[in-house]
N, CA, C and O atoms as a GROMACS GRO file, in nm:
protein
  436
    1UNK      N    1 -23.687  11.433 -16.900
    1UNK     CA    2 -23.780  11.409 -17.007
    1UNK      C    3 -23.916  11.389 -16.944
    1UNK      O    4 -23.920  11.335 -16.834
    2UNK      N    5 -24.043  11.432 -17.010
    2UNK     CA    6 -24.158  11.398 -16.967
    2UNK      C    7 -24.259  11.423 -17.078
    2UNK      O    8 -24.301  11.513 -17.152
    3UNK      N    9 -24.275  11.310 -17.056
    3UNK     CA   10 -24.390  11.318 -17.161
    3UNK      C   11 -24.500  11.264 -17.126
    3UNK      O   12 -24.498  11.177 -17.038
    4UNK      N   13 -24.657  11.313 -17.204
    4UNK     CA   14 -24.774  11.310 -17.180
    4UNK      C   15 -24.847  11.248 -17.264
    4UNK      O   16 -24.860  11.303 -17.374
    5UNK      N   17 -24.915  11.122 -17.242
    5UNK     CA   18 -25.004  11.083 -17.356
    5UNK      C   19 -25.098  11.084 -17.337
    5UNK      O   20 -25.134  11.054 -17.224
    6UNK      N   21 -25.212  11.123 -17.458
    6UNK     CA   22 -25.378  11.126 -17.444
    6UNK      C   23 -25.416  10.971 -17.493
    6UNK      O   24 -25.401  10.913 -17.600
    7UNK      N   25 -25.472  10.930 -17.363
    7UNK     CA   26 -25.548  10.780 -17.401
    7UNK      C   27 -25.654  10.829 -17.491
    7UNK      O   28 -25.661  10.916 -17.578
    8UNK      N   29 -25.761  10.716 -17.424
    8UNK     CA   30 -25.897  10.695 -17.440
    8UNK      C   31 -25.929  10.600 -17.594
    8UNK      O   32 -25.843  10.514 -17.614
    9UNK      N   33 -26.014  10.606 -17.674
    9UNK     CA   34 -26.042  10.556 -17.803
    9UNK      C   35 -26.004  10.376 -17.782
    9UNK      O   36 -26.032  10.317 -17.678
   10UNK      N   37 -25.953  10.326 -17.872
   10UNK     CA   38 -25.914  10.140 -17.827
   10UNK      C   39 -25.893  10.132 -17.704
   10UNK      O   40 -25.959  10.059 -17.631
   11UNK      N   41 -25.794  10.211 -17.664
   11UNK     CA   42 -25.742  10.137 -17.501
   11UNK      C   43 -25.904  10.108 -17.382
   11UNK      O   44 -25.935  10.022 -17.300
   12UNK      N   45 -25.966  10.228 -17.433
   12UNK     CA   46 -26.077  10.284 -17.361
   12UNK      C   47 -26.161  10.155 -17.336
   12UNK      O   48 -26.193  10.106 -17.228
   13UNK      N   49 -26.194  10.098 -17.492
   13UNK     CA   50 -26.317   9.998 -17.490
   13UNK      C   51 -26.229   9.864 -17.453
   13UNK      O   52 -26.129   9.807 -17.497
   14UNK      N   53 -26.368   9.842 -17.299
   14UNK     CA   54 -26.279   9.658 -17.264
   14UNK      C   55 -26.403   9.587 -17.354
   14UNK      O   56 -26.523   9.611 -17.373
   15UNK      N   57 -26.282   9.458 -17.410
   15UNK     CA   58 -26.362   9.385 -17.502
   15UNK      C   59 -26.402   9.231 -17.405
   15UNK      O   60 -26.313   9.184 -17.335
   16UNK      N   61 -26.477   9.195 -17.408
   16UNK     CA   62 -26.498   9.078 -17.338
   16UNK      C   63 -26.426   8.970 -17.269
   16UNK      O   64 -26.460   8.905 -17.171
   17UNK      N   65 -26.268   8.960 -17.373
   17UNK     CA   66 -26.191   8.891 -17.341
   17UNK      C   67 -26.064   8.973 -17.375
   17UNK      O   68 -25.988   8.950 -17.469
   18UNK      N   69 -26.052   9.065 -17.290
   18UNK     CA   70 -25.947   9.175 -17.238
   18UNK      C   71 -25.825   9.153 -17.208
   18UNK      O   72 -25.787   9.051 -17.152
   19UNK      N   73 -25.758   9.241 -17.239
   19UNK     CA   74 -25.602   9.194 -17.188
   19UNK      C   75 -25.614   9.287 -17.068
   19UNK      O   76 -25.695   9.378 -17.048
   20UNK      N   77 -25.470   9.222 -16.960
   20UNK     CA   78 -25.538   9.306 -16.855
   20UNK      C   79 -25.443   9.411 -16.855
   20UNK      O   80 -25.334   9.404 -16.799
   21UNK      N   81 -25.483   9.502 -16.913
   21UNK     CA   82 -25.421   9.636 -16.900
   21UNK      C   83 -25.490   9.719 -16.797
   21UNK      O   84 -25.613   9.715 -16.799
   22UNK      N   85 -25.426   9.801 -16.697
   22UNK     CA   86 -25.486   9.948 -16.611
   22UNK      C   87 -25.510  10.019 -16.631
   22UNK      O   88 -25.441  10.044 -16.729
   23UNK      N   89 -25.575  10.106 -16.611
   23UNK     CA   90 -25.608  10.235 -16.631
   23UNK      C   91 -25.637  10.256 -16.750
   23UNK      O   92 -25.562  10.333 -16.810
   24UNK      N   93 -25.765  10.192 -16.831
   24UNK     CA   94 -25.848  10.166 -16.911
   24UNK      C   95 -25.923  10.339 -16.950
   24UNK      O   96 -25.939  10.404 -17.054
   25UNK      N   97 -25.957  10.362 -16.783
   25UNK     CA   98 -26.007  10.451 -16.762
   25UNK      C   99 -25.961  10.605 -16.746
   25UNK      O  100 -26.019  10.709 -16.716
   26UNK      N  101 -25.839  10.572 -16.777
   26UNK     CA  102 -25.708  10.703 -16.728
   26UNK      C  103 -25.762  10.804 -16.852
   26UNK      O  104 -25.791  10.734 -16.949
   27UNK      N  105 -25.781  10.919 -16.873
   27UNK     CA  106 -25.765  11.032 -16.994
   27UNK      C  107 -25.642  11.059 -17.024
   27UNK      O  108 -25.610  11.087 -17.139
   28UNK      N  109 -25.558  11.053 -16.925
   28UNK     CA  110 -25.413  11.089 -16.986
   28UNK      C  111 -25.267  11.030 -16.864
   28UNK      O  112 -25.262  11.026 -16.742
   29UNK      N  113 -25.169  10.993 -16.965
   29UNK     CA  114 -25.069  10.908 -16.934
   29UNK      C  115 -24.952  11.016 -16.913
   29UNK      O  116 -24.924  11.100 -16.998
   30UNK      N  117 -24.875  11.001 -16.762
   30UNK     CA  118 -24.777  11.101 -16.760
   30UNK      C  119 -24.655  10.990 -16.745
   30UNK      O  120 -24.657  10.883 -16.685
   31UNK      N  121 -24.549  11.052 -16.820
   31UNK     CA  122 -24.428  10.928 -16.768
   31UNK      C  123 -24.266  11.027 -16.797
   31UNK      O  124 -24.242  11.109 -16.885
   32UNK      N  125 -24.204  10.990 -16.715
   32UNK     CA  126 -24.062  11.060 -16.660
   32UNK      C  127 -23.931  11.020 -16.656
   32UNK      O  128 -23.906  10.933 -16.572
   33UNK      N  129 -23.828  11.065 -16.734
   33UNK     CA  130 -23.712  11.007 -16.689
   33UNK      C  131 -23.623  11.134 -16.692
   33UNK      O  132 -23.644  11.247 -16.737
   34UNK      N  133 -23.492  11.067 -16.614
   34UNK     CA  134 -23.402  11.161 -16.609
   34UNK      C  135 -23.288  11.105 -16.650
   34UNK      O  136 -23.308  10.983 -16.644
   35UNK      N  137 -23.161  11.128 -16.696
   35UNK     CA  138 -23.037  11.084 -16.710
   35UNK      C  139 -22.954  11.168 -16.664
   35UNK      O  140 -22.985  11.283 -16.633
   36UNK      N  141 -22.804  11.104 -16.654
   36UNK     CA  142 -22.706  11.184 -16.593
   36UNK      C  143 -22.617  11.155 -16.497
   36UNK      O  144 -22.632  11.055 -16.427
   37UNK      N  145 -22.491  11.257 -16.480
   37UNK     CA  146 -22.456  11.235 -16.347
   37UNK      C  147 -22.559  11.208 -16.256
   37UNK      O  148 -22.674  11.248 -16.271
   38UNK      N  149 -22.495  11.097 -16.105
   38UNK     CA  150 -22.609  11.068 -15.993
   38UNK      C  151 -22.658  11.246 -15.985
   38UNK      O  152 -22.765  11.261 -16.046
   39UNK      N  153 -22.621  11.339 -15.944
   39UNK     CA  154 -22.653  11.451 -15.887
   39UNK      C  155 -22.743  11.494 -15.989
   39UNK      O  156 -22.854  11.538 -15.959
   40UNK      N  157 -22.713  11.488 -16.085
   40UNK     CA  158 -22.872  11.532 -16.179
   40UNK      C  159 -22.959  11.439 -16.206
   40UNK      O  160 -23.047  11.480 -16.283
   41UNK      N  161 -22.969  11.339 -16.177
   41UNK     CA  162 -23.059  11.200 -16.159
   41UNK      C  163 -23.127  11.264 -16.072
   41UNK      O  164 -23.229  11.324 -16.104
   42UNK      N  165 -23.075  11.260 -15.936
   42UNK     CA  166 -23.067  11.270 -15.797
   42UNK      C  167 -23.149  11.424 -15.802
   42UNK      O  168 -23.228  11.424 -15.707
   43UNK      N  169 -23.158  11.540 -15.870
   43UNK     CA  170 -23.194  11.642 -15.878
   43UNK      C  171 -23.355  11.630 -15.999
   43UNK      O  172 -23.460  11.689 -15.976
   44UNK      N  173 -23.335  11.564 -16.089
   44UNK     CA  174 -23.437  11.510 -16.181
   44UNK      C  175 -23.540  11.429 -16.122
   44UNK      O  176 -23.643  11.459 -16.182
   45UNK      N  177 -23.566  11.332 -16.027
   45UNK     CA  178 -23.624  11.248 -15.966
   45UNK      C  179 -23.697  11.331 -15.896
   45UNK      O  180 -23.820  11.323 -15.899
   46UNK      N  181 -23.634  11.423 -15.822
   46UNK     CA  182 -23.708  11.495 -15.695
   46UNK      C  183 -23.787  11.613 -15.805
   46UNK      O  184 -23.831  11.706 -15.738
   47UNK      N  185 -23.806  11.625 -15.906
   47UNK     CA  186 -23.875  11.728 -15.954
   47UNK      C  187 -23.979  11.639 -15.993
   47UNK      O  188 -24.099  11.656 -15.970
   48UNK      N  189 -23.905  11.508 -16.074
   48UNK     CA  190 -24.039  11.442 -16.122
   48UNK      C  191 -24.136  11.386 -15.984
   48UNK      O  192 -24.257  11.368 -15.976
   49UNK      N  193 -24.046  11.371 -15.901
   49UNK     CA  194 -24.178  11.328 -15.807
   49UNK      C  195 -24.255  11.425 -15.708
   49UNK      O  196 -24.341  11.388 -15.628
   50UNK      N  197 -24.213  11.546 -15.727
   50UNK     CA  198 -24.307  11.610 -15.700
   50UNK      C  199 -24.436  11.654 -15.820
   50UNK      O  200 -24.550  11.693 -15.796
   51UNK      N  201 -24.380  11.635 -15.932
   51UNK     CA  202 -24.544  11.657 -16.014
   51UNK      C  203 -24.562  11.570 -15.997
   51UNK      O  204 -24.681  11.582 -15.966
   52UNK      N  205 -24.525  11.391 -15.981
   52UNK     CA  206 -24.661  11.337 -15.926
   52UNK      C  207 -24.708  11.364 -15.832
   52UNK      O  208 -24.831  11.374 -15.844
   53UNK      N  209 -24.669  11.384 -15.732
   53UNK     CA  210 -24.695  11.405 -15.602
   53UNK      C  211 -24.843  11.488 -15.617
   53UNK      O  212 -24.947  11.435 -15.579
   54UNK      N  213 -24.841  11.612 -15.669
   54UNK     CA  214 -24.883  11.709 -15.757
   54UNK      C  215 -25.032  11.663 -15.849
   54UNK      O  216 -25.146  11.706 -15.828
   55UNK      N  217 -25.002  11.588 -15.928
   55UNK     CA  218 -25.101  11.568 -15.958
   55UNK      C  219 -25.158  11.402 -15.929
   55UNK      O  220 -25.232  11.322 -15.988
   56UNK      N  221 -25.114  11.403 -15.861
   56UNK     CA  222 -25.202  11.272 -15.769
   56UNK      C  223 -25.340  11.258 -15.738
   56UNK      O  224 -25.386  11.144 -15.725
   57UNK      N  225 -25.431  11.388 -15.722
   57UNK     CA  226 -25.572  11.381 -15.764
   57UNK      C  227 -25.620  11.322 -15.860
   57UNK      O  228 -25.708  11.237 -15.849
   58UNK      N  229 -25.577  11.353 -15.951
   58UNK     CA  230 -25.613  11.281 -16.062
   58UNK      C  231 -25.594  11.129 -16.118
   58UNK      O  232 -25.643  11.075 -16.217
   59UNK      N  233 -25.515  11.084 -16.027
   59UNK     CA  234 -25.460  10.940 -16.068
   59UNK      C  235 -25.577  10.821 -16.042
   59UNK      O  236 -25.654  10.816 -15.946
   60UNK      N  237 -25.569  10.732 -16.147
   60UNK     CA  238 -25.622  10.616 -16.067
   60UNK      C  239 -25.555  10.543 -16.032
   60UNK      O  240 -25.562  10.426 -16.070
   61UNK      N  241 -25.468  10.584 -15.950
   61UNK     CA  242 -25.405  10.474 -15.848
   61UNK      C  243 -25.324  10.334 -15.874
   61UNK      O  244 -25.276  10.247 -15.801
   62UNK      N  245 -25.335  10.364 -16.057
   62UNK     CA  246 -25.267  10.235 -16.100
   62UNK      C  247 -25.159  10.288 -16.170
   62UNK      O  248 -25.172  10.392 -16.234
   63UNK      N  249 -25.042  10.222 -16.164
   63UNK     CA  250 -24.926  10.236 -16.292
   63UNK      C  251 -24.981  10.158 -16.408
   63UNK      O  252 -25.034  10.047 -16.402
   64UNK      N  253 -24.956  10.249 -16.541
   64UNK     CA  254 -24.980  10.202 -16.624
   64UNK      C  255 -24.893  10.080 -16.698
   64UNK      O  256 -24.770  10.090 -16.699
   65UNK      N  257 -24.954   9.969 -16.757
   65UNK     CA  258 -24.804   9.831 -16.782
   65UNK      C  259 -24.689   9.898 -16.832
   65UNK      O  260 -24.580   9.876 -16.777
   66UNK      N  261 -24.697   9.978 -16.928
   66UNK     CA  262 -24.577   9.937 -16.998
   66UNK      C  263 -24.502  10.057 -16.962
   66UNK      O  264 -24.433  10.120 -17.042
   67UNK      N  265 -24.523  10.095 -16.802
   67UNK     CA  266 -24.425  10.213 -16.752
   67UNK      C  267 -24.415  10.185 -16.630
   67UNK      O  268 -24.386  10.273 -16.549
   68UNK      N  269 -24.437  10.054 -16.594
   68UNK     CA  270 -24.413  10.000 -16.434
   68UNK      C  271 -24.233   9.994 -16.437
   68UNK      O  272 -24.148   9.954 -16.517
   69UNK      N  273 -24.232  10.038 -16.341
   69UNK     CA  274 -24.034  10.008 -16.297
   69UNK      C  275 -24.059   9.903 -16.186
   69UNK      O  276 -24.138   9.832 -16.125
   70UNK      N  277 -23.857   9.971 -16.222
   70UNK     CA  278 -23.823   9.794 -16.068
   70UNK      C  279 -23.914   9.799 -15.978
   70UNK      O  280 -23.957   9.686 -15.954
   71UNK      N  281 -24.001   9.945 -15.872
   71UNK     CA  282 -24.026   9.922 -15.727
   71UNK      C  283 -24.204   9.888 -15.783
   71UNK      O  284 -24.290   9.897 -15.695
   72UNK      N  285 -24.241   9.858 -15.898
   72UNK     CA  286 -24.374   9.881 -15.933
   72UNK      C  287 -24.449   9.737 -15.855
   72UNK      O  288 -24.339   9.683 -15.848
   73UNK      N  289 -24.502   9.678 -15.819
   73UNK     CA  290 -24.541   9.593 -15.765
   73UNK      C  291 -24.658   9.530 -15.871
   73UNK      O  292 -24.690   9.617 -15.952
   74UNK      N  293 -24.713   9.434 -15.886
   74UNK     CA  294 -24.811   9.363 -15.975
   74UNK      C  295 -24.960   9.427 -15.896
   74UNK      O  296 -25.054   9.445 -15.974
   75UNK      N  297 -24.977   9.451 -15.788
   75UNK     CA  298 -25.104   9.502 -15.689
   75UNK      C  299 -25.105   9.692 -15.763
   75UNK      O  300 -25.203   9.765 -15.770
   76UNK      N  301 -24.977   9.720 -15.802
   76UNK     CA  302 -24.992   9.862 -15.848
   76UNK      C  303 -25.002   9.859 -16.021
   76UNK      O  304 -24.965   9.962 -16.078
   77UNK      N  305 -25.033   9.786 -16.074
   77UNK     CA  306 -24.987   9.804 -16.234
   77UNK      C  307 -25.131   9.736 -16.253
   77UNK      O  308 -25.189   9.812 -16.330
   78UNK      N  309 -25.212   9.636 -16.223
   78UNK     CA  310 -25.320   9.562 -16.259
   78UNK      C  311 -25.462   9.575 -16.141
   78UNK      O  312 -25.446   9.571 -16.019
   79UNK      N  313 -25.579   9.589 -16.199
   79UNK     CA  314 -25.720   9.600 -16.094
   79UNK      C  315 -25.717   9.447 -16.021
   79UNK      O  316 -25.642   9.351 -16.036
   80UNK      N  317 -25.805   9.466 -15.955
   80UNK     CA  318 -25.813   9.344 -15.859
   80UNK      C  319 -25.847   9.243 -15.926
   80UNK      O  320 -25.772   9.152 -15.891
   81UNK      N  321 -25.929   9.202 -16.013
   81UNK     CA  322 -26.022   9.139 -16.074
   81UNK      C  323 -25.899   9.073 -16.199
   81UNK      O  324 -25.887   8.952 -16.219
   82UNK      N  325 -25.821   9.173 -16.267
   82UNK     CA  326 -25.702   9.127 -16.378
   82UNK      C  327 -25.599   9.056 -16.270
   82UNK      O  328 -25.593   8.939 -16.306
   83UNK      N  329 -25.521   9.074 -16.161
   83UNK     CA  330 -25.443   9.011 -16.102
   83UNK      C  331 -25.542   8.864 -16.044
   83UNK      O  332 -25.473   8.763 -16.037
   84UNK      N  333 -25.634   8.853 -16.020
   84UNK     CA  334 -25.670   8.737 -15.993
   84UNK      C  335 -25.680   8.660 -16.110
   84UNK      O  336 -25.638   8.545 -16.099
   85UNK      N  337 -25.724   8.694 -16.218
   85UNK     CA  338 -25.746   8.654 -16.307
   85UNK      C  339 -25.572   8.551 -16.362
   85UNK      O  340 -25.548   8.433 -16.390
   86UNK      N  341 -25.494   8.677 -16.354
   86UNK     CA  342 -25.384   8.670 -16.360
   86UNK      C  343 -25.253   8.520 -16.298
   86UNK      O  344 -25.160   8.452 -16.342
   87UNK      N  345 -25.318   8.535 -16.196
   87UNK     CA  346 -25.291   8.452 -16.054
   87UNK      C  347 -25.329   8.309 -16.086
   87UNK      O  348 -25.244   8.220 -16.093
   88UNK      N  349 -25.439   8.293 -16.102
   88UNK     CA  350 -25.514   8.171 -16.146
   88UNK      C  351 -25.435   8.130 -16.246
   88UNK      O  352 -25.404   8.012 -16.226
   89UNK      N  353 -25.382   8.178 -16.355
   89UNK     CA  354 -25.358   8.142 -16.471
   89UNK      C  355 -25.184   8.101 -16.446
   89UNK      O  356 -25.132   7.997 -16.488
   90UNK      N  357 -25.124   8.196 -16.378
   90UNK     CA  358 -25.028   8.102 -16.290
   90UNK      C  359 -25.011   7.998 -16.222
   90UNK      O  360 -24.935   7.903 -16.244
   91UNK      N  361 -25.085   8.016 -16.138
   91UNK     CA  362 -25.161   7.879 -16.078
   91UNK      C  363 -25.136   7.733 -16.156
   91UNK      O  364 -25.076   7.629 -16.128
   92UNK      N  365 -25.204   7.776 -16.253
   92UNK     CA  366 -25.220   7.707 -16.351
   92UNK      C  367 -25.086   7.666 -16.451
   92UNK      O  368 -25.069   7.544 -16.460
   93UNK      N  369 -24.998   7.744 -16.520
   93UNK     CA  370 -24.926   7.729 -16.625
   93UNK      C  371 -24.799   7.710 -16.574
   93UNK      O  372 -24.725   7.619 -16.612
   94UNK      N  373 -24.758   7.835 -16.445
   94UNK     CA  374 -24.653   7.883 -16.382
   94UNK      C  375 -24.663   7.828 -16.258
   94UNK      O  376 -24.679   7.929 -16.189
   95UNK      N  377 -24.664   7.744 -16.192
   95UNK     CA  378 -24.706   7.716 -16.058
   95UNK      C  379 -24.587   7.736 -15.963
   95UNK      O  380 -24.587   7.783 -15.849
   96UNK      N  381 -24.454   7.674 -16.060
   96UNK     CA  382 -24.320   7.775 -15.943
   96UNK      C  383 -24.248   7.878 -16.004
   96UNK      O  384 -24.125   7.886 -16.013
   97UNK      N  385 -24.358   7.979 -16.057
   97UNK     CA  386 -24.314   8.069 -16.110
   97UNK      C  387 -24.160   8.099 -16.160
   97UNK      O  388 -24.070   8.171 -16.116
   98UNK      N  389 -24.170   8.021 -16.261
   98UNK     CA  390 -24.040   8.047 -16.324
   98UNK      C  391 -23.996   8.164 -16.419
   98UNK      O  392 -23.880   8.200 -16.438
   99UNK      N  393 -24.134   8.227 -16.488
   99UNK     CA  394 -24.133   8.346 -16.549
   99UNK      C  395 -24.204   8.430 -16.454
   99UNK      O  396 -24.319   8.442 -16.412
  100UNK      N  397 -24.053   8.497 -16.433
  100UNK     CA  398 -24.039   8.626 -16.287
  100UNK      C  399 -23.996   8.747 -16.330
  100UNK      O  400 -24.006   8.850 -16.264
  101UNK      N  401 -23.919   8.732 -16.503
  101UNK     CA  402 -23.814   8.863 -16.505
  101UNK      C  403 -23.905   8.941 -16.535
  101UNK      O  404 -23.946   8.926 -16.650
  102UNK      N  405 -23.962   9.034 -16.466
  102UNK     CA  406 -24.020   9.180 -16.525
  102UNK      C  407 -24.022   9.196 -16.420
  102UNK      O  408 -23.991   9.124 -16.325
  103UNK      N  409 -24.096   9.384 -16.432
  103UNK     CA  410 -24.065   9.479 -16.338
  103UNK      C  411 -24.202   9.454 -16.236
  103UNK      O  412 -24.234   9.540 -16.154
  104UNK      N  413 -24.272   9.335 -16.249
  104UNK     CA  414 -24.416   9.358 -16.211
  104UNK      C  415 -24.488   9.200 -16.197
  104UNK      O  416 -24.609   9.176 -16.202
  105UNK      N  417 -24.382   9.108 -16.179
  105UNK     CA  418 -24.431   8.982 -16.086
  105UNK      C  419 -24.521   8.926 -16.042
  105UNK      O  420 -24.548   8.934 -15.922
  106UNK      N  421 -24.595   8.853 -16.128
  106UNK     CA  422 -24.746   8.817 -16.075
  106UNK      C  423 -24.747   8.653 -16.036
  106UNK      O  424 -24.764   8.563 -16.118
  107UNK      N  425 -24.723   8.634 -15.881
  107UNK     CA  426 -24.661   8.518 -15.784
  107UNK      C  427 -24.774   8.412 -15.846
  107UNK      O  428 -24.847   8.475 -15.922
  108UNK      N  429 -24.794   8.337 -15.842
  108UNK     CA  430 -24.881   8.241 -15.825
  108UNK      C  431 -25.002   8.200 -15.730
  108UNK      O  432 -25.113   8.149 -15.743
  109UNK      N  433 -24.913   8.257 -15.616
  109UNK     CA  434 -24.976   8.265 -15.472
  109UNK      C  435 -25.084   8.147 -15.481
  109UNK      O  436 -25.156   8.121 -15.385
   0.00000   0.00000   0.00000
C-alpha cells in the first residue's frame, strides 16, 4: 500500500502557540505498508525503501507524527526547538517518565 498526501493549507500555518507537529513545511506526505507472508513483507519493505531511498531529496528530514514507527526516534519526528520545548515540559509534568508508550519517546533528559 502507498499512499500520498498533499499537505500545506492549516497544517502549513504555525500559530503562535503550536502543536509540535514536523514537517509543517513538507508539500507532500508519502507513507507505506506492506502485509503478508514474512517473504512478501520481506519483499514489500525492500521496494518501499527504496522509493524512499529515492526520493530522499526531497525530504525534510523529519518523520511525520502520526506515521512515526517502532525505530522512529523523538530527534526524527519533531524540530529542535519542539523537542526542547517538549523536554522541558517533561521535565516538568513527567520527570520519570512514566508516559513512554509510543513509537516516539520524548525522555525528560
Amino acid at each position: 500500500v502507498l499512499e500520498i498526501r498533499h499537505l500545506g493549507g492549516a497544517l502549513a500555518d504555525r500559530p503562535a502557540a503550536a502543536s509540535p507537529v514536523a514537517a509543517r513545511d513538507a508539500v507532500f506526505n508519502v507513507w507505506g505498508a506492506t502485509v503478508g507472508p514474512p517473504e512478501a513483507v520481506d519483499a514489500g519493505m525492500a521496494v518501499l525503501g527504496g522509493m524512499i531511498e529515492r526520493l530522499s531529496p526531497w525530504s525534510t528530514g523529519l518523520t511525520y507524527t502520526n506515521f512515526a514507527g517502532r525505530d522512529d526516534r523523538a530527534e526524527n519526528v519533531f524540530t529542535a526547538d519542539d523537542l526542547a520545548r517538549l523536554r522541558a515540559l517533561k521535565r516538568r509534568y513527567d520527570p520519570r517518565n512514566l508516559f513512554r508508550v509510543n513509537n516516539h519517546n520524548v525522555a525528560p533528559e
